[in-house]
N, C-alpha and C positions, 0 to 999 in steps of 0.2 A: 456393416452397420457401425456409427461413429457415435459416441456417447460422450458428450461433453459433461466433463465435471468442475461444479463448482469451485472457488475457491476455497470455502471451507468444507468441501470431502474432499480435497486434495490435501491443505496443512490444517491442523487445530486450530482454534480461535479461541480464544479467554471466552471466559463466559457470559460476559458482560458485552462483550463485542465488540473491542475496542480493536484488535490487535489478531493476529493469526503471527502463526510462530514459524521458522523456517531453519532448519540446523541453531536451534534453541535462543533464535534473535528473535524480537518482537519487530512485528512492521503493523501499522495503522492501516487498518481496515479505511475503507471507503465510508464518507457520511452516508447513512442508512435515508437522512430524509431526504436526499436527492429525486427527485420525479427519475422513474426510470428514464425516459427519454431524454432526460438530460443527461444522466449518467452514462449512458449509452453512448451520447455523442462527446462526452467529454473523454471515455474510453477511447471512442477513434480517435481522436486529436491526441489521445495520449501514445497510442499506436504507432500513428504516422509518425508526430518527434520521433521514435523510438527508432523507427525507420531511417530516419533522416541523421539519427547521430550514428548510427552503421554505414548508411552509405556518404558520410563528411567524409571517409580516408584519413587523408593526413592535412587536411585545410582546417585548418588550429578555427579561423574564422566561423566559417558554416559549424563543424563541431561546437562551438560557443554556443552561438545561436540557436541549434538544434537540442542543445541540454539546456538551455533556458526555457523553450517550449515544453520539452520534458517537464522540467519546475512546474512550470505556471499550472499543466494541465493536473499533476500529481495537488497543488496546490484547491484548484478550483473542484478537486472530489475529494477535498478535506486530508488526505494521505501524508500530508505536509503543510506547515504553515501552522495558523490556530486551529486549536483543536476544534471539534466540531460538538463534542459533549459538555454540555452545562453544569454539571457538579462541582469545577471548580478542582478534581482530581488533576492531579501532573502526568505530562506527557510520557512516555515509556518506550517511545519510538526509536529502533534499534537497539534498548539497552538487549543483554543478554536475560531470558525470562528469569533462570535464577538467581540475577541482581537485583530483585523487582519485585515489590507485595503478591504477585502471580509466581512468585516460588513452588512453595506448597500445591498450588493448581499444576504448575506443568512438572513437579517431583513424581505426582499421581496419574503423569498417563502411563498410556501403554507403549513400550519399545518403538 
């Protein structure tokens, strides 16, 4: 039996939802108000890129092309580009959590 776990029971997430943390970097969650089925299909499309810059090899070309598909898809479920939250808060994307008003939040988890 195969038990798929989500993204966040896999890494922590700030509490506000912006971000899930991964060797103490911050990365941008997915826009929450995306219709699932769009998100779903913007995941495949994210997928396949992903697919497609492993199987480039050493064609500089296709490799280009297939990390701009990456972009766009990373882009169009909010994970990159403008932020998707309206408070007018600044991005955090990548920084390290303990450079980051989410200090004190990830000083206090657990190992």
């Amino acid at each position: 039996m195969t038990t798929e776990r989500t993204l966040t029971e896999t890494y922590p997430h700030t509490p506000d939802g912006r971000y899930f943390v991964v060797r103490g970097r911050l990365w941008r969650m997915s826009n929450p108000a995306l219709a699932e089925d769009v998100r779903a299909s913007l995941v495949a499309e994210l997928m396949s890129a992903r697919r497609a810059v492993r199987d480039a090899g050493n064609d500089p070309y296709a490799k280009e092309d297939a990390r701009a598909q990456v972009d766009m898809a990373k882009i169009a479920l909010g994970e990159r580009g403008p932020v998707w939250w309206t408070d007018g808060a600044p991005d955090y994307n990548r920084y390290f959590a303990k450079n980051t008003p989410y200090a004190d939040w990830y000083a206090g988890l657990d190992g």
